[in-house]
N, C-alpha and C positions, 0 to 999 in steps of 0.2 A: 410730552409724556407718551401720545402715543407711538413715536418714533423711536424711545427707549423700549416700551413692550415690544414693539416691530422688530428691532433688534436684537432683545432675550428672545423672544420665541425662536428667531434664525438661530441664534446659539445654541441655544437648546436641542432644535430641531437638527443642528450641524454635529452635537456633542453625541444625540442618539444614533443617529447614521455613522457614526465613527466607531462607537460604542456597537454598533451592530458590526459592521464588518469587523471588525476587532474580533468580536465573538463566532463570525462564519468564518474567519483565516483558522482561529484554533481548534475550531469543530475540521475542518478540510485538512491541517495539519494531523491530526488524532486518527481523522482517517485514512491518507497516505501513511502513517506508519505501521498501522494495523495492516494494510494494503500488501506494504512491504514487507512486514512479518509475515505472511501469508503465504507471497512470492517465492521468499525466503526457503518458507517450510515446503512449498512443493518441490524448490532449485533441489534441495536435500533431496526428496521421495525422488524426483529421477535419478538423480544419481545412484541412488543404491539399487535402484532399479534394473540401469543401464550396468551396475555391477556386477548385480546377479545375475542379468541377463549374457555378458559377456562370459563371465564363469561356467554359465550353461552350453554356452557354445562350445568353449571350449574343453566338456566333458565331452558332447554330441561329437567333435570332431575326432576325439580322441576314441571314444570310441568305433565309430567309423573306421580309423583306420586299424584299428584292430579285426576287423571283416573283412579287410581288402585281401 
């Protein structure tokens, strides 16, 4: 008998460690997506960035060469 408890308990104790990491892959999964959502939204903020920022150059240049 005690060799059967011996054995639920490892079960048990194997089902809860299982049932735990299970639960930290989907919590670490939720947060890489948010992660990459994030990423996401800054890849976007430079580019419009580096858009406006090229657009502006190429006023500045333009203008420029209108003083020359």
């Amino acid at each position: 008998m005690n060799r059967n408890n011996s054995t639920s308990s490892r079960t048990r104790r194997s089902e809860n460690s299982q049932s735990k990491i299970e639960r930290i892959n989907t919590e670490a999964k939720a947060i890489l997506q948010q992660k990459n959502e994030e990423l996401r939204q800054y890849e976007e903020s430079i580019n419009a960035a580096e858009q406006k920022l090229a657009k502006l150059q190429a006023e500045l240049k333009e203008k420029n060469e209108m003083f020359e």
